[in-house]
LOGU-329881 format. One record per atom (N, C-alpha, C): residue number from 1; residue in one letter; atom name; x, y, z. Coordinates in steps of 0.05 Angstrom, whole numbers, m for minus. Layout:
# LOGU-329881
seq_type_atom_x_y_z
NUM_A_CA_X_Y_Z
...
# end
This chain:
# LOGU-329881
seq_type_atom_x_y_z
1_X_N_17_m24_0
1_X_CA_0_0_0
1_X_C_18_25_0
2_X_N_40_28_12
2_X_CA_51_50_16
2_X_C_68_53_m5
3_X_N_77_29_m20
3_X_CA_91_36_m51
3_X_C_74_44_m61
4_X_N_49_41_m66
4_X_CA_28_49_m88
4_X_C_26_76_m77
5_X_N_18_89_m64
5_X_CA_12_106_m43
5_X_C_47_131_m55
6_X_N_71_118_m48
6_X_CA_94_129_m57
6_X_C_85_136_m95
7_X_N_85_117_m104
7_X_CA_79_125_m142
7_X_C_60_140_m147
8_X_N_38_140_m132
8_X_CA_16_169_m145
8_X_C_29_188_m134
9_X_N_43_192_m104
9_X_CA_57_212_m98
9_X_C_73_229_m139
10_X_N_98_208_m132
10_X_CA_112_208_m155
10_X_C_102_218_m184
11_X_N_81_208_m195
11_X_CA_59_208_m217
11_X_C_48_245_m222
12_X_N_32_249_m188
12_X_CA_22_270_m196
12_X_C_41_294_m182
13_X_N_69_288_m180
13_X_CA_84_303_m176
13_X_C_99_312_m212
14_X_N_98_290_m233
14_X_CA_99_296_m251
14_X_C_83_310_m267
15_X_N_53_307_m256
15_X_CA_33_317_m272
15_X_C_33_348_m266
16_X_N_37_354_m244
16_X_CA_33_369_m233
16_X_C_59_399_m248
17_X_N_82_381_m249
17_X_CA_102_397_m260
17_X_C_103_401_m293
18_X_N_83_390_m306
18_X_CA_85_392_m335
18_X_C_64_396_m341
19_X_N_37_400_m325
19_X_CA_13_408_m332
19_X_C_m6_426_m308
20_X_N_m31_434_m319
20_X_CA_m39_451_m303
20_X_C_m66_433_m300
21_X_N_m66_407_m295
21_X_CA_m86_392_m289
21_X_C_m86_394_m253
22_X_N_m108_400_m249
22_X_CA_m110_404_m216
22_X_C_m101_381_m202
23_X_N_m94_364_m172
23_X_CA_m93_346_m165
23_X_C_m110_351_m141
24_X_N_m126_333_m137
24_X_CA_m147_327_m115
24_X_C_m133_327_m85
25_X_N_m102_335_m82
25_X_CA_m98_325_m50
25_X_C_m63_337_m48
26_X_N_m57_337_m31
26_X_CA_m36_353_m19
26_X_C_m12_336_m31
27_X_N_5_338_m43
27_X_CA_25_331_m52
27_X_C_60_341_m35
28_X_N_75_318_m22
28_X_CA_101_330_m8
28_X_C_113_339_m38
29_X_N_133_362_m27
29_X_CA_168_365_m55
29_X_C_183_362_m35
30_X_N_206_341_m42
30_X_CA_229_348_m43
30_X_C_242_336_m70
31_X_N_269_342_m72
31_X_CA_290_332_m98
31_X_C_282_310_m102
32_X_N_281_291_m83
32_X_CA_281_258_m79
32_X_C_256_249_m101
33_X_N_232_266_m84
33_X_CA_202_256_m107
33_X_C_211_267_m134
34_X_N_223_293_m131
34_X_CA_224_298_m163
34_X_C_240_284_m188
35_X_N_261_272_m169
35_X_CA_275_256_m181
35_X_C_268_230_m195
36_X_N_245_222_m174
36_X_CA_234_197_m172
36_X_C_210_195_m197
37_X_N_202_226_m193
37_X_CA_171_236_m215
37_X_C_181_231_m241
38_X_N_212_231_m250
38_X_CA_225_230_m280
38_X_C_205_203_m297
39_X_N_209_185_m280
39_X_CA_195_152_m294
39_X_C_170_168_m312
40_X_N_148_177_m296
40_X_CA_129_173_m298
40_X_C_115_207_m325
41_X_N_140_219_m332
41_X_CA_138_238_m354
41_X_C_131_231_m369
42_X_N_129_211_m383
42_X_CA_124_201_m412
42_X_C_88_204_m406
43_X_N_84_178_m382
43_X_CA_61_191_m378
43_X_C_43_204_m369
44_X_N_51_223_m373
44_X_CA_34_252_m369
44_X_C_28_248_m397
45_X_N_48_252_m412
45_X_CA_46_252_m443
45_X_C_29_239_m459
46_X_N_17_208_m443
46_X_CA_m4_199_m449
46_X_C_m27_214_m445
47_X_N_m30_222_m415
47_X_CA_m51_230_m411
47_X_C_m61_253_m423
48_X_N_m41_271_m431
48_X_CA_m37_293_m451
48_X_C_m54_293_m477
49_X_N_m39_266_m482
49_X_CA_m43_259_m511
49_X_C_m76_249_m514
50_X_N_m75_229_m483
50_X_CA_m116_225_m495
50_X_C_m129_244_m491
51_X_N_m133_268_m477
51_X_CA_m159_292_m481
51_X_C_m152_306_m506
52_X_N_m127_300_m509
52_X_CA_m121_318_m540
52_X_C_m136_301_m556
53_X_N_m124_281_m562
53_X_CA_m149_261_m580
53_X_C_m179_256_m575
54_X_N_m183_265_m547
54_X_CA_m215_270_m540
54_X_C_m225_295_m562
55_X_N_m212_321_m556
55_X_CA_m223_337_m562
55_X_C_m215_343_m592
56_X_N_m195_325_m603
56_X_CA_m196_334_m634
56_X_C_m224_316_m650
57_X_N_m233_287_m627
57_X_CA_m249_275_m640
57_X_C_m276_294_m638
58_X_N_m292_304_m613
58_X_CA_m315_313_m598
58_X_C_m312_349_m622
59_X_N_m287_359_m634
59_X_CA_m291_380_m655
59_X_C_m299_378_m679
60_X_N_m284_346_m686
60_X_CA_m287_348_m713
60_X_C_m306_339_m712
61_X_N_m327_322_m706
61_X_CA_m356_312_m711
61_X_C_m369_339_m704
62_X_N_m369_363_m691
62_X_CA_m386_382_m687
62_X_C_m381_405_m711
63_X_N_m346_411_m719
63_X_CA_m347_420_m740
63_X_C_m332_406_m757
64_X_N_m309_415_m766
64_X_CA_m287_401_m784
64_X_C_m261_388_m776
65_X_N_m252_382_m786
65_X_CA_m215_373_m788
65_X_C_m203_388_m781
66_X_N_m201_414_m788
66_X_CA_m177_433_m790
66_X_C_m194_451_m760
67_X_N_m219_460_m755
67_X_CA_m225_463_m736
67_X_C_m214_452_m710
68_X_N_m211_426_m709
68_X_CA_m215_398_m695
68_X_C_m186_403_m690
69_X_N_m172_403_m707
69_X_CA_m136_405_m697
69_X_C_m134_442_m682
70_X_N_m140_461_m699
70_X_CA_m139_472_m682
70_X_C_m146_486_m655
71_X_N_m176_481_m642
71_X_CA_m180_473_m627
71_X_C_m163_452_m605
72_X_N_m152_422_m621
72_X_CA_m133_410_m594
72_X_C_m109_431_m588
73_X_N_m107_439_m613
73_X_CA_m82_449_m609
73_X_C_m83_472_m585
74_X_N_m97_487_m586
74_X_CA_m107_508_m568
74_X_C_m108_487_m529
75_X_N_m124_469_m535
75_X_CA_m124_461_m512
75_X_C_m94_439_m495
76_X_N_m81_436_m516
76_X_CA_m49_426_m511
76_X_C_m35_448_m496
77_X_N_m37_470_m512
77_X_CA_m26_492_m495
77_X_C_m38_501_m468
78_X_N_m59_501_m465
78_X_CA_m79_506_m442
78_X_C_m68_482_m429
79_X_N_m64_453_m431
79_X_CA_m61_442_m410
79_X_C_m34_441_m397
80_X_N_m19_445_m408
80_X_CA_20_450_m407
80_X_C_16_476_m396
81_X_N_4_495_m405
81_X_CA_15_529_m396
81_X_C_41_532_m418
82_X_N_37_525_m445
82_X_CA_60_519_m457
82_X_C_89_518_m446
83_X_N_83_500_m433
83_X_CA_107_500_m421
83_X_C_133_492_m442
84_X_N_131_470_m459
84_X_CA_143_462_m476
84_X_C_150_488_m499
85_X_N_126_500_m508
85_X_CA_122_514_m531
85_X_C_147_533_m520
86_X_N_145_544_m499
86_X_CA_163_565_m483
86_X_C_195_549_m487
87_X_N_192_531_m473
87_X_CA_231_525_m480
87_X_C_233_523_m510
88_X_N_220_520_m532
88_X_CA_225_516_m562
88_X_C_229_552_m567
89_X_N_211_571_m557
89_X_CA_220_597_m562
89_X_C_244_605_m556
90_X_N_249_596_m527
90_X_CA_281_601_m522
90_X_C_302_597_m528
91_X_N_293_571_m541
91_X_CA_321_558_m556
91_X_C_329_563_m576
92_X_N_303_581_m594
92_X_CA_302_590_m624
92_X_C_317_616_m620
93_X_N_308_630_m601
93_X_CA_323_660_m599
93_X_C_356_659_m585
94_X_N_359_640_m567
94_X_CA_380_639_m559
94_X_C_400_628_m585
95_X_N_401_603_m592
95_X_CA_424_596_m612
95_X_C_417_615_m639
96_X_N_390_623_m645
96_X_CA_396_634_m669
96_X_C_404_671_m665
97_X_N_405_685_m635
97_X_CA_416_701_m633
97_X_C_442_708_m619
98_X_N_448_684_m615
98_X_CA_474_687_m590
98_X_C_490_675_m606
99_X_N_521_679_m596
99_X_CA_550_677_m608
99_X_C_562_658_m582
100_X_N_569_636_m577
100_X_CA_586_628_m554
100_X_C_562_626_m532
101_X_N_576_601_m517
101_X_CA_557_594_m494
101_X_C_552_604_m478
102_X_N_565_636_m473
102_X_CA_561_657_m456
102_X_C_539_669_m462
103_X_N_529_675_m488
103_X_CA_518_693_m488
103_X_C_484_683_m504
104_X_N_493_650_m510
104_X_CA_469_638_m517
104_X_C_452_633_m487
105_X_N_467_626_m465
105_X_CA_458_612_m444
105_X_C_447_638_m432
106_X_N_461_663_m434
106_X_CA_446_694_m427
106_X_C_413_701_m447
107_X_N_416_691_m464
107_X_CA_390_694_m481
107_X_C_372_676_m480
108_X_N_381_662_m460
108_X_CA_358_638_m457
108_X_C_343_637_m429
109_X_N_355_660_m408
109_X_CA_352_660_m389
109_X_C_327_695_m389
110_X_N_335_702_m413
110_X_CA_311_724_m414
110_X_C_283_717_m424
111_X_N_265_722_m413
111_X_CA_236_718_m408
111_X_C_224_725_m441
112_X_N_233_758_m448
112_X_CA_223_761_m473
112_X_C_230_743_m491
113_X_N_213_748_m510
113_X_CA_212_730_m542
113_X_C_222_748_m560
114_X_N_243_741_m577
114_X_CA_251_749_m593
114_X_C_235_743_m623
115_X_N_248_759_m648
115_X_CA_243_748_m670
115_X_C_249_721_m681
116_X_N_269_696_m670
116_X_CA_279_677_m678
116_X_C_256_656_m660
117_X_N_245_669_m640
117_X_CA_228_652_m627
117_X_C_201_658_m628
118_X_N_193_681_m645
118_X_CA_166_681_m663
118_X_C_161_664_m670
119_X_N_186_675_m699
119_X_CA_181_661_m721
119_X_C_184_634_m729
120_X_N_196_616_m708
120_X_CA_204_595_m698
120_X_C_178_579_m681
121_X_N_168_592_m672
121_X_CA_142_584_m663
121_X_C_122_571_m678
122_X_N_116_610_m691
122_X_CA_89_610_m717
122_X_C_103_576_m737
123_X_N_124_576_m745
123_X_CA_129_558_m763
123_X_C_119_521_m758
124_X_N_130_519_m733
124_X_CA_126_497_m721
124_X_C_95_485_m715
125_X_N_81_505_m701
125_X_CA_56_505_m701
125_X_C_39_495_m733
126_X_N_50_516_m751
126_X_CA_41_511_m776
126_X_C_50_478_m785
127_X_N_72_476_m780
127_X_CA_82_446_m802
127_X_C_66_424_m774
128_X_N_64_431_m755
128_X_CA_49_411_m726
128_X_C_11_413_m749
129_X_N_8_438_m752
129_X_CA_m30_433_m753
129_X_C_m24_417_m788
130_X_N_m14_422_m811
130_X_CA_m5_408_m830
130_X_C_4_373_m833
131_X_N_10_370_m815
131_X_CA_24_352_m815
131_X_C_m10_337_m808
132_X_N_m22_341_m781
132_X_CA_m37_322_m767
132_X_C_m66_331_m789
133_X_N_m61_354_m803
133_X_CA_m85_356_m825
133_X_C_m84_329_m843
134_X_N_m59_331_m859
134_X_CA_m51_301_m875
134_X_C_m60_281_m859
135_X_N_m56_272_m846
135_X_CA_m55_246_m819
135_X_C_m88_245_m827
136_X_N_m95_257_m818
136_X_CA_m132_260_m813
136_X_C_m142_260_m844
137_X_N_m134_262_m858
137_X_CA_m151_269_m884
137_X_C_m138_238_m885
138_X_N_m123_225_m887
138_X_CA_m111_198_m897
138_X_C_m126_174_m874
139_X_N_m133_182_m854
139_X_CA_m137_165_m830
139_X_C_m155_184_m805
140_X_N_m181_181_m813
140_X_CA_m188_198_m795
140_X_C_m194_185_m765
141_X_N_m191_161_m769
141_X_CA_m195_147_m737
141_X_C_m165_136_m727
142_X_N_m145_135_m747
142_X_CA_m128_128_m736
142_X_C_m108_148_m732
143_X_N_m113_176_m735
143_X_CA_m93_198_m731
143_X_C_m107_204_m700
144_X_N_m123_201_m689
144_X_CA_m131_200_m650
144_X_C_m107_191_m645
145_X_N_m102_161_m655
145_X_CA_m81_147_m635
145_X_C_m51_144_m642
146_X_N_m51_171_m667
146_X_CA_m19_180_m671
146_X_C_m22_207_m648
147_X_N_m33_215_m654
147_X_CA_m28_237_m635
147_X_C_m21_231_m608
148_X_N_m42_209_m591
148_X_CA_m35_196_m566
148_X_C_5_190_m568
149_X_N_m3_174_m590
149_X_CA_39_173_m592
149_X_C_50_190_m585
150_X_N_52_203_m606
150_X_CA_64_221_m613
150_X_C_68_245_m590
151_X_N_49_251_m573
151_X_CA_56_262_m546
151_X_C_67_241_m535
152_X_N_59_217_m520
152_X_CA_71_207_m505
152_X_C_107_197_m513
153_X_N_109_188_m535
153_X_CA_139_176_m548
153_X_C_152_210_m544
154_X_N_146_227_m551
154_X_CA_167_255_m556
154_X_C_179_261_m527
155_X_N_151_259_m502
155_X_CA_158_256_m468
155_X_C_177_246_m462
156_X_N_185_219_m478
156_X_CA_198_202_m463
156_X_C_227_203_m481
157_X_N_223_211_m501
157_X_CA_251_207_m520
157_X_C_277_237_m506
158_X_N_239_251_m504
158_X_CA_261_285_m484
158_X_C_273_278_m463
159_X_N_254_262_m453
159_X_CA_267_252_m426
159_X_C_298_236_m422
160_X_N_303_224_m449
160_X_CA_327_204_m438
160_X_C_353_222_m448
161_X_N_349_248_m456
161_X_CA_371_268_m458
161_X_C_379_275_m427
162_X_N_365_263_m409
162_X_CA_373_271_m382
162_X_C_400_253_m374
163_X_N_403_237_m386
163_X_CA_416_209_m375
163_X_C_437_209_m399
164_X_N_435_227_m425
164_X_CA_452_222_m445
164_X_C_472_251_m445
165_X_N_463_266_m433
165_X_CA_478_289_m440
165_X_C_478_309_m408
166_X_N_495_318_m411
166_X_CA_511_342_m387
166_X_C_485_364_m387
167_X_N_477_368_m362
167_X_CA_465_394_m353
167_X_C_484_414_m347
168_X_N_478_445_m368
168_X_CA_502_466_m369
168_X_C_495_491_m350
169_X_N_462_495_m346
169_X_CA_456_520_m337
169_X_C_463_513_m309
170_X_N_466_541_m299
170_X_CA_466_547_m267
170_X_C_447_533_m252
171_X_N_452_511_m239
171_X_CA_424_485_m232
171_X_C_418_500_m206
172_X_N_441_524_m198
172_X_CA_429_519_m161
172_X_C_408_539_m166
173_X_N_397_559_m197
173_X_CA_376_571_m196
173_X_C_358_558_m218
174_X_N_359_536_m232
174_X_CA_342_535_m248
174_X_C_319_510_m225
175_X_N_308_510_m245
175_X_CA_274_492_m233
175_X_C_281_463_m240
176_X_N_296_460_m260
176_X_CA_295_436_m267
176_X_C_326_417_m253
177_X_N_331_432_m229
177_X_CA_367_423_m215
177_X_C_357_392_m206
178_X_N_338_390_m194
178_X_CA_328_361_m186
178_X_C_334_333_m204
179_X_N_335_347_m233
179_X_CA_327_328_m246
179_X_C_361_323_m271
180_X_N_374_346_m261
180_X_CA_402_350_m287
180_X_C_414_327_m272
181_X_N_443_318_m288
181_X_CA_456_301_m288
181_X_C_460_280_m279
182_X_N_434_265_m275
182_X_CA_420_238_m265
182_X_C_436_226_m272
183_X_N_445_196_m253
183_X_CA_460_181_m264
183_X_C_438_158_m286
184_X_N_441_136_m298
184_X_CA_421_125_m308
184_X_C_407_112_m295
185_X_N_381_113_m300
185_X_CA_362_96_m279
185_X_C_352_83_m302
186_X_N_356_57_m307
186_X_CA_347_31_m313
186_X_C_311_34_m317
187_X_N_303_30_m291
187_X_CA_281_27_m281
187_X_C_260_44_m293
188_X_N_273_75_m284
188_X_CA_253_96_m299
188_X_C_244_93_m321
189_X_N_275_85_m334
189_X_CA_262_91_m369
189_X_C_253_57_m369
190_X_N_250_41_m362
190_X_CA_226_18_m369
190_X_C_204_28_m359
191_X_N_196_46_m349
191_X_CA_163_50_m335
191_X_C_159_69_m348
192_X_N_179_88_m367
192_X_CA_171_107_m376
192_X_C_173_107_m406
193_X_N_179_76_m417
193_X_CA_179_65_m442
193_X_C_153_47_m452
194_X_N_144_36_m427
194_X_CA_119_23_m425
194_X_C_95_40_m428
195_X_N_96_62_m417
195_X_CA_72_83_m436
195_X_C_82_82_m460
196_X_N_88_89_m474
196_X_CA_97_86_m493
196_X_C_93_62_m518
197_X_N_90_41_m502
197_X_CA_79_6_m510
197_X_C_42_8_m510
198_X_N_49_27_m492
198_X_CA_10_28_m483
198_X_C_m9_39_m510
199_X_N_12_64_m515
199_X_CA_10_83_m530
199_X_C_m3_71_m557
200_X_N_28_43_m567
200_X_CA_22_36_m589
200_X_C_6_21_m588
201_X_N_m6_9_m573
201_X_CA_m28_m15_m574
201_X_C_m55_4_m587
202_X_N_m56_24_m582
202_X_CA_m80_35_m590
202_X_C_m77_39_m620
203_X_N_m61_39_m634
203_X_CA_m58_39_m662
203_X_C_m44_18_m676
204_X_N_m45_m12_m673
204_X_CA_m27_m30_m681
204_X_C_m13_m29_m711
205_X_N_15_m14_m713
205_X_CA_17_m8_m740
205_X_C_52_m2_m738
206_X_N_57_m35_m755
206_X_CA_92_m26_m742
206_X_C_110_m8_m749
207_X_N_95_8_m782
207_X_CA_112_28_m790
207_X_C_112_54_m774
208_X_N_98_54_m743
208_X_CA_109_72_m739
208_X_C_132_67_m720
209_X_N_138_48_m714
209_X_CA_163_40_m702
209_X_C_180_67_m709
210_X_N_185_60_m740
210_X_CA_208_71_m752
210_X_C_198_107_m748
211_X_N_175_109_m755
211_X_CA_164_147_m739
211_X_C_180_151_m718
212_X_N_171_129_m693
212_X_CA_186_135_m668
212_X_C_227_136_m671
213_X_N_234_119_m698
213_X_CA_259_122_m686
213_X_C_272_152_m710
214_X_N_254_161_m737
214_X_CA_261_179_m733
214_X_C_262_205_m716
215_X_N_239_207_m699
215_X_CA_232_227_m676
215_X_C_259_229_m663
216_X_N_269_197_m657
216_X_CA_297_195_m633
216_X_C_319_194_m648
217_X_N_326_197_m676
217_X_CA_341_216_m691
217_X_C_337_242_m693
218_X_N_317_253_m685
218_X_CA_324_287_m679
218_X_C_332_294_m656
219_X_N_322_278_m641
219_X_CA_335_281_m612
219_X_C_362_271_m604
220_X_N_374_262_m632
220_X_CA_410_249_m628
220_X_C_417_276_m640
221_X_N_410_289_m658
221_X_CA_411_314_m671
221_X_C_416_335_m654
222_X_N_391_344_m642
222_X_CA_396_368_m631
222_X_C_404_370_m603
223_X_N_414_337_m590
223_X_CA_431_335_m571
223_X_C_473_341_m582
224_X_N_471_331_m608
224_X_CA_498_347_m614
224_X_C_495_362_m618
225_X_N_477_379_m620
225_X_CA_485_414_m632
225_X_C_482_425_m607
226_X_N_467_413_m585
226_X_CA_468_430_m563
226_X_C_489_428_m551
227_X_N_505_406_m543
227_X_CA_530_393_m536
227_X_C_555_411_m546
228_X_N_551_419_m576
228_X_CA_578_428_m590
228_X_C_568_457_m579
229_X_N_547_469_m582
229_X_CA_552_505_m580
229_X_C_552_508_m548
230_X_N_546_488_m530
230_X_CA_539_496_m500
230_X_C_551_475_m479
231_X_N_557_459_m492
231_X_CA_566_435_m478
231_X_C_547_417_m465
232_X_N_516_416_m471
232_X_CA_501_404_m454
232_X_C_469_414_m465
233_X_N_455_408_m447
233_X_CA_429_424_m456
233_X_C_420_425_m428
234_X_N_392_443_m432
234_X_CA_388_464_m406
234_X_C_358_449_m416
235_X_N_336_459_m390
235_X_CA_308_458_m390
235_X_C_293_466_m412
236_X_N_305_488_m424
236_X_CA_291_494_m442
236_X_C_300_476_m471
237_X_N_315_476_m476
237_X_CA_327_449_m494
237_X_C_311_421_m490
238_X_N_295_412_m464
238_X_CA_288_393_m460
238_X_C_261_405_m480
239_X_N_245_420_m471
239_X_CA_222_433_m481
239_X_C_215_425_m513
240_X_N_250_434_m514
240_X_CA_256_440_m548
240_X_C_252_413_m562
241_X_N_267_395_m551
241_X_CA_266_369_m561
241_X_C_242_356_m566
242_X_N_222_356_m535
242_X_CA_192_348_m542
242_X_C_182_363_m558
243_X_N_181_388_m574
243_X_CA_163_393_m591
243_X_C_167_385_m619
244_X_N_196_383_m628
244_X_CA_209_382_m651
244_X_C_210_339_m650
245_X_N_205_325_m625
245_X_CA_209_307_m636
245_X_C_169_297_m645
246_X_N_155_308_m626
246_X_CA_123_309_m628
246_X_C_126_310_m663
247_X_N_135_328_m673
247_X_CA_126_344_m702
247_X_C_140_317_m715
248_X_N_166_309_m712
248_X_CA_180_289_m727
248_X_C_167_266_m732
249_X_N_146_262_m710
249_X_CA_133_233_m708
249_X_C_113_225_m725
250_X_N_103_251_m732
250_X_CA_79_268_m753
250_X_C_87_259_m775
251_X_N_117_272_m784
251_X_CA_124_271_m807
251_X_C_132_245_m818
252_X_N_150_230_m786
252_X_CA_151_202_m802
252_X_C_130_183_m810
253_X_N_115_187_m793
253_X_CA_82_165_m801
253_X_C_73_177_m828
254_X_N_73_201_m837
254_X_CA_62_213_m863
254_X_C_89_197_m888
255_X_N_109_193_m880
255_X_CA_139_178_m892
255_X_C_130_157_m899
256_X_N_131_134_m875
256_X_CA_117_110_m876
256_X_C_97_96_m885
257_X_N_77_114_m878
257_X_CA_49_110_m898
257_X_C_46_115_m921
258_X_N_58_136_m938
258_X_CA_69_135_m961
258_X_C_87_119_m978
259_X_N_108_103_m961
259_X_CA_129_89_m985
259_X_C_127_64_m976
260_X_N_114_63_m948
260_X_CA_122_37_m942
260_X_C_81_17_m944
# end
């Protein structure tokens, strides 16, 4: 009882940090739970992923497709507080306006949005509602349960940059110090790979295997580029990775379903 009792601790200590879903009851912090909450990121990402697929299904039967996506899309952000969307701005304005890790890691630490993280935004958003437009016009019952993926697999692929790469920012002020330079935990990433298994059962279809492992080639990607200009990646880099690998997962299933 008190392990089970410990993991919803753990669970809605994750939920709690990557979404703005209320929790019904008093939750302890320290480092320890937060550390411990890493497993259970991916699924959030599930849970993420099914009201998103609730509400792109409950739009498009009331109006359209393109309605229907944008609408989830609206409510993805509402349930994050874009939290994610926010580290992808930062990371657009930082490397695409900073020179040296001094002064990228200084532009990443400022609140405003620049033009590299507009326009970096607007773009993403666009090739994200495009992408899941295709998906839906090709598969309208089976793009629900890419999407469920496709959040949940991008959670967890962001997640194992924790365990692959150096935390660079100042940890004793950032939010995310609990969670930098983890040694590997085995364990986590099996509980936090198994959403992930859950994920695919809802769409039995092996070509997206290969979706998921291009997604975790962007995330081998933009872990060297963060590595070579900074030596590591920061919170917001994590952000960065879930959105850009979410979009990748899009693109590879639209790959797959086409050639293969």
């Amino acid at each position: 009882m008190k392990v089970f009792k410990n993991e919803l601790i753990y669970f809605a200590t994750a939920l709690m940090f990557f979404t703005r879903i209320p929790v019904p009851f008093t939750i302890p912090y320290s480092s320890e739970i937060m550390n411990k909450s890493q497993k259970y990121f991916a699924w959030v990402g599930l849970v993420i992923g099914l009201i998103n697929a609730v509400i792109l299904y409950l739009s498009t039967m009331l109006f359209n497709l393109e309605i229907g996506i944008v609408l989830m899309m609206i409510s993805s952000v509402l349930l994050t507080g874009a939290f994610h969307e926010d580290g992808f701005t930062d990371m657009c304005d930082s490397f695409g306006g900073g020179y040296g890790k001094e002064k990228i890691l200084t532009i990443m630490k400022d609140s405003r949005v620049g033009a590299y993280g507009t326009i970096g935004i607007i773009l993403l958003f666009a090739l994200k509602f495009y992408s899941i437009q295709a998906l839906g016009v090709a598969a309208p019952m089976k793009v629900l349960g890419i999407v469920i993926v496709a959040h949940t697999a991008s959670r967890f692929i962001s997640g194992t940059m924790i365990y692959t790469h150096q935390y660079v920012t100042d940890i004793d002020v950032s939010k995310s110090k609990p969670l930098a330079n983890k040694p590997l935990d085995k364990m986590a990433l099996v509980v936090g790979f198994i959403s992930v298994l859950i994920a695919f059962t809802l769409i039995p279809d092996w070509r997206l295997i290969l979706a998921f492992a291009l997604a975790y080639l962007g995330k081998v990607y933009m872990g060297w580029y963060f590595k070579k200009h900074i030596g590591g990646y920061t919170g917001d880099c994590l952000g960065s990775v879930q959105q850009v690998c979410e979009v990748l997962f899009y693109l590879g299933t639209i790959i797959t379903w086409k050639f293969i």
